[in-house]
Every structure is written in structure tokens, then in C-alpha cells.
C-alpha positions in Angstrom: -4.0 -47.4 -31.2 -5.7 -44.5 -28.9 -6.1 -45.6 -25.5 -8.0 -44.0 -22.7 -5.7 -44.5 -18.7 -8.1 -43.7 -15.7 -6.5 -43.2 -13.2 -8.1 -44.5 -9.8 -6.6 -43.2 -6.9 -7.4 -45.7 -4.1 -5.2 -44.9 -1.0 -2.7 -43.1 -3.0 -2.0 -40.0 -0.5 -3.1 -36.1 -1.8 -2.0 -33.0 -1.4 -3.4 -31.2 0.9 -4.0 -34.5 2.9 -2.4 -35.3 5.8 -1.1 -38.7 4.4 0.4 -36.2 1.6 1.9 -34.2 4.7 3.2 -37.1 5.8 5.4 -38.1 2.8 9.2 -36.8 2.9 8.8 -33.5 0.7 11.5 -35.2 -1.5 8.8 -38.4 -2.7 6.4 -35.1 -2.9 8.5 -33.4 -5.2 9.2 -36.7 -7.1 5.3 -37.3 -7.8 5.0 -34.4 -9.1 7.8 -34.6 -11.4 6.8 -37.9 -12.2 3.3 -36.8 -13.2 4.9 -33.7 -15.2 6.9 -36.4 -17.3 3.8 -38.4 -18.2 2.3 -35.1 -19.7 5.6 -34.5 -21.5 5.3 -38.2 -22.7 5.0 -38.5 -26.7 1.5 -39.4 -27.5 0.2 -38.4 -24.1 -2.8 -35.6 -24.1 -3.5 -34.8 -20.4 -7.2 -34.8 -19.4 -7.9 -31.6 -17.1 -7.5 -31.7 -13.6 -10.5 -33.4 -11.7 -12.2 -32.1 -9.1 -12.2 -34.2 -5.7 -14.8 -37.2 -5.8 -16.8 -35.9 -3.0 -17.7 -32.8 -4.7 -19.1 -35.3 -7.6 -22.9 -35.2 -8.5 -24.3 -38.3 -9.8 -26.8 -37.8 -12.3 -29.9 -41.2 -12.8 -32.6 -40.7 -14.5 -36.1 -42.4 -13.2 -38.6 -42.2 -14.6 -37.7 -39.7 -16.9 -36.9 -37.9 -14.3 -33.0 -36.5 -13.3 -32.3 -37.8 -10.4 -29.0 -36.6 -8.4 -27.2 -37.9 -5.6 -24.2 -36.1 -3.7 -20.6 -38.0 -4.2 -19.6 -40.0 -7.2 -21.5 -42.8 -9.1 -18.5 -45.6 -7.1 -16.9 -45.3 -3.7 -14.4 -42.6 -3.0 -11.8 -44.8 -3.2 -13.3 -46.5 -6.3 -13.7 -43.1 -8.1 -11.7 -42.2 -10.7 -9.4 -38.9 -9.7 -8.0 -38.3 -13.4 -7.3 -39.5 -16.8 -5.4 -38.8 -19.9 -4.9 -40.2 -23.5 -2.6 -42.0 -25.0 -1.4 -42.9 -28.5 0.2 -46.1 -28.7 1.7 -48.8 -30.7 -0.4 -51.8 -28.7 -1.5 -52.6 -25.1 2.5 -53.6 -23.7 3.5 -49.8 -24.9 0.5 -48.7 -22.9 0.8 -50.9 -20.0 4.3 -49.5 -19.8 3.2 -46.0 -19.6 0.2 -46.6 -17.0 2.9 -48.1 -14.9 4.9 -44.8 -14.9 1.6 -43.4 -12.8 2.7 -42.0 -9.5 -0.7 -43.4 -8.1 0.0 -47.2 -9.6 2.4 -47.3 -6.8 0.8 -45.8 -3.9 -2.0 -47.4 -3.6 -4.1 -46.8 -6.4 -4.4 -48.5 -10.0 -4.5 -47.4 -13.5 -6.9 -48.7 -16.1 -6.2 -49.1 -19.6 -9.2 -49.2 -22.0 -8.6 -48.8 -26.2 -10.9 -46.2 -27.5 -13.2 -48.1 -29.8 -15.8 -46.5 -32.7 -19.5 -47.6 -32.0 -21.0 -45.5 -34.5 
């Protein structure tokens, strides 16, 4: 089963942050590690790096018109700050993985959605 993990990054601390400058540089180094695992992961296929959600446009369209608006579509600390997908044998393997996400456990959360065929 192909799932899609978003990846929401809440409070989790970033670099270049001063709540990232804040962590011990050995957590620092850990998160990255961690996050280099998950893209070693069998069945994992990193999405590319996101861009911060303040440099987001939002795109509407009114009356058949584009409409934009600075920022992302949700709060910043709603917004999704990455993604990757993942081939799995059901939602516990997945679950299992999404836990492994540095951000799960710094404040953020990790969605799991199946990929589904709608057409």
C-alpha cells in the first residue's frame, strides 16, 4: 500500500532558529541523523526539501480570477514543512515509520494518508 506522511512541523524547533540554537548540538546532530535514516528507509521516497511556510503563496480562484495571498493556505504552525512516500505493508507499518519523524516528537505531528486512485 503507497502512503503519503506530511509532515507538520508545529513547534518542532529549525535550524537556523533560535529554538534550534538552543538544542545541545548532540540532539541537533541526532535529528539529522534521524531524518537521514528515514530517507535510507526501505520503501521510503523522500519529497524535496520545502521552502519555509511564510514564503508560501496561496493561489484561490474568484471569479475566475487567480487570486493570491502571501503565507500558506493554514497557519504557520499548521502548514505542512515536508513530506515523503512510503511503501508499506498496511497502516501499523506506516504508523511505525511516521513515528520515527524527528518532528513527531518535538512538537509537531505526522499525517498518514493511503494514496488512493480517483480516476
Amino acid at each position: 500500500m503507497t502512503y503519503v506522511l506530511m509532515i507538520y512541523q508545529g513547534t518542532t524547533p529549525l535550524p537556523g532558529t533560535e529554538a534550534w540554537d538552543a538544542l545541545p548540538a548532540d540532539e541537533q546532530k541526532q535529528i539529522y541523523a534521524d531524518y537521514g535514516a528515514l530517507n535510507q528507509t526501505p520503501g521510503v521516497t523522500p519529497g524535496p526539501p520545502l521552502g519555509l511556510p511564510q514564503n508560501a503563496t496561496t493561489v484561490r480562484v474568484e471569479d475566475g480570477k487567480a487570486v493570491t495571498a502571501d503565507g500558506p493556505y493554514a497557519g504557520v504552525k499548521e502548514a505542512v514543512g515536508g513530506y515523503f512516500v512510503l511503501e508499506a505493508d498496511d497502516l501499523d507499518a506506516a504508523i511505525e515509520v511516521a513515528a520515527r519523524v524527528p518532528a513527531a516528537r518535538h512538537g509537531g505531528a505526522i499525517e498518514v494518508r493511503p494514496v488512493e486512485k480517483y480516476w
